[in-house]
C-alpha atoms as a printed R data frame, in Angstrom:
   type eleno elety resid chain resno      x       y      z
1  ATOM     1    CA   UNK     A     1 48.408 -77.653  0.517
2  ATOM     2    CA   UNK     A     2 50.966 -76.089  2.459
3  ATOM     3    CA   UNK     A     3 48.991 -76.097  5.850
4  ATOM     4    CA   UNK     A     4 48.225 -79.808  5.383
5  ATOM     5    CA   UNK     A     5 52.146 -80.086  4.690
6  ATOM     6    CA   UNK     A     6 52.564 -78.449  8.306
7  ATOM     7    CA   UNK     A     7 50.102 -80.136 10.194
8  ATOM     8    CA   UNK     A     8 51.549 -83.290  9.421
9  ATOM     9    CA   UNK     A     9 54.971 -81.970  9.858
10 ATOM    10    CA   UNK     A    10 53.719 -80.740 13.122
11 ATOM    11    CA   UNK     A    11 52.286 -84.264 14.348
12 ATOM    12    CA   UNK     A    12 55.008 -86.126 13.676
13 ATOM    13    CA   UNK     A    13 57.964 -84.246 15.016
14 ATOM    14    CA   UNK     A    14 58.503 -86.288 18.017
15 ATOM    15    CA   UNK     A    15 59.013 -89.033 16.047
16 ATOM    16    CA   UNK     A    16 61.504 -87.249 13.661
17 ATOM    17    CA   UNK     A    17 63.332 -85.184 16.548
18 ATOM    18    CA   UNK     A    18 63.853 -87.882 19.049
19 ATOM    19    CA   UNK     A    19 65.769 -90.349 16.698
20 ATOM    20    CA   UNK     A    20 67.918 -86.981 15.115
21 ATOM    21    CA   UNK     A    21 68.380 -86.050 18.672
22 ATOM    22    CA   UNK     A    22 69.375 -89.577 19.853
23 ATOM    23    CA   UNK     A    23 72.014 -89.645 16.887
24 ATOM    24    CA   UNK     A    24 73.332 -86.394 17.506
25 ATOM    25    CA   UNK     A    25 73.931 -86.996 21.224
26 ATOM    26    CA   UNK     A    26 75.398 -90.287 20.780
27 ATOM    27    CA   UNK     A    27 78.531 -89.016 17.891
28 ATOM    28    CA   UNK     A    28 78.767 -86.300 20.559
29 ATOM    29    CA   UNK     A    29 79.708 -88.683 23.549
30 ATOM    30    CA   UNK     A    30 82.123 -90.923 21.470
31 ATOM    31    CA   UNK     A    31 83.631 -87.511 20.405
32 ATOM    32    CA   UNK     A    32 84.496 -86.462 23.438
33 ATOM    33    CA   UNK     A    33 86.031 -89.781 24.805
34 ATOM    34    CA   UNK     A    34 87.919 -90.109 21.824
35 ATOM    35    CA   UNK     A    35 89.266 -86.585 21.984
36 ATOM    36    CA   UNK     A    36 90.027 -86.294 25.617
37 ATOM    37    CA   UNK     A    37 91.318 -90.073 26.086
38 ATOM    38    CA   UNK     A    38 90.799 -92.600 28.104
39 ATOM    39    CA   UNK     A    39 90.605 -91.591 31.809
40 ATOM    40    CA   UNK     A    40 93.736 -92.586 34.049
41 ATOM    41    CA   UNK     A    41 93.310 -95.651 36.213
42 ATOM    42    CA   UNK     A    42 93.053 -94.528 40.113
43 ATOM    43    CA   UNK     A    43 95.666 -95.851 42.348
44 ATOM    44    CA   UNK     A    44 93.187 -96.439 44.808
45 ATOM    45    CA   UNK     A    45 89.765 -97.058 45.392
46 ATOM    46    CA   UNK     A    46 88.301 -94.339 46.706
47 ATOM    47    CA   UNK     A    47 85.580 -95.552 49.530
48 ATOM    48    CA   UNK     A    48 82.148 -94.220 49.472
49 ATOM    49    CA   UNK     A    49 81.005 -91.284 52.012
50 ATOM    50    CA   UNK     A    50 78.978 -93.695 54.253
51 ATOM    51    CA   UNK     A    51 82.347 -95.951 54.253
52 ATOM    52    CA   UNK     A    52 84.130 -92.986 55.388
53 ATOM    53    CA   UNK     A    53 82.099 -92.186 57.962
54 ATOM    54    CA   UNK     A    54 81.755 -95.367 59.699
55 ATOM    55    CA   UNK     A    55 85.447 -95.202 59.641
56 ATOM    56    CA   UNK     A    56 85.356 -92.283 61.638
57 ATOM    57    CA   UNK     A    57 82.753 -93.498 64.275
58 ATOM    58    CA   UNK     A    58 84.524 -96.350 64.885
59 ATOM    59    CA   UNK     A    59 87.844 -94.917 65.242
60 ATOM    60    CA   UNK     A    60 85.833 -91.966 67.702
61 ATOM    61    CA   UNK     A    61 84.811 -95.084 70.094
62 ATOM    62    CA   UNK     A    62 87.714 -96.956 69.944
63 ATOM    63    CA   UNK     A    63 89.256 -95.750 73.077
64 ATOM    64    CA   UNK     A    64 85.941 -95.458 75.122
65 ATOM    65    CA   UNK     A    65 84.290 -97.820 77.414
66 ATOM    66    CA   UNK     A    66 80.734 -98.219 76.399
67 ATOM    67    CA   UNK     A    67 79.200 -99.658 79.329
68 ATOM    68    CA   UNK     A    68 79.280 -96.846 81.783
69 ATOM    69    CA   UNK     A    69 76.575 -95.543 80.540
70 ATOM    70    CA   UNK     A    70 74.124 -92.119 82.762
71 ATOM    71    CA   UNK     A    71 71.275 -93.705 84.257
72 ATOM    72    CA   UNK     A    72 67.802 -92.582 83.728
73 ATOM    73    CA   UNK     A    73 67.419 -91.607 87.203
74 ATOM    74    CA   UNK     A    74 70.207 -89.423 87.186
75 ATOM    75    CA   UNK     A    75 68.998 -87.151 84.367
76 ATOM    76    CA   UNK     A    76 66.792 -84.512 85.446
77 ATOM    77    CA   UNK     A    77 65.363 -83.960 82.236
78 ATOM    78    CA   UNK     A    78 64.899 -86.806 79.195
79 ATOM    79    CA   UNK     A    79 62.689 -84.586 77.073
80 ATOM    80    CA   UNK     A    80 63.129 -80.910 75.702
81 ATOM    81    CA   UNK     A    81 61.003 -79.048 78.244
82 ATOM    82    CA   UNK     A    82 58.542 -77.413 75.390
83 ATOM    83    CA   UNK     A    83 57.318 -80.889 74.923
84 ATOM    84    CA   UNK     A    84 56.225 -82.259 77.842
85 ATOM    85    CA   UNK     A    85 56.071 -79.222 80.401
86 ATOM    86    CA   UNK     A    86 54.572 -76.716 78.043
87 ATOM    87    CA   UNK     A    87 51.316 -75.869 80.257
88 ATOM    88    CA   UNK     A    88 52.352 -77.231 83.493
89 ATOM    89    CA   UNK     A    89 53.761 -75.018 86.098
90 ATOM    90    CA   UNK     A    90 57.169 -75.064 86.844
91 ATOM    91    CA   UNK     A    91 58.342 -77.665 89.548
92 ATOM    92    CA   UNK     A    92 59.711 -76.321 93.083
């Protein structure tokens, strides 16, 4: 009798735990907000990091002049050189 007993014990305990576990977890959180208190209001917002740093980005070109731009032409070299010159022999 007492092996039926545990195999049905043993079937059902998700059923049994999750609910126990649920209740347990949930007096737990309204425990701890009612004995550490309500959080203090921020004075201000903070912003998010992507916020931040478009902040920064924009205040870094602020003072620069976008359109003088290098040409093309002028670089030597628009690609690392183990990409495109890996088995060619080097240029005089």
């Amino acid at each position: 009798m007492w092996s039926v007993l545990w195999a049905a014990l043993r079937s059902k305990a998700p059923y049994v735990t999750f609910p126990v576990a649920f209740v347990v977890g949930l007096v737990g959180y309204h425990l701890e907000r009612v004995l550490r208190g309500d959080p203090a209001p921020a004075a201000e917002e903070e912003r998010s990091i992507s916020e931040q740093r478009e902040e920064r980005k924009l205040q870094e070109i602020a003072g620069k002049d976008l359109t003088k731009v290098v040409s093309l032409k002028d670089k030597l070299e628009f690609a690392p050189r183990a990409v495109l010159n890996r088995n060619r022999p080097e240029k005089s």
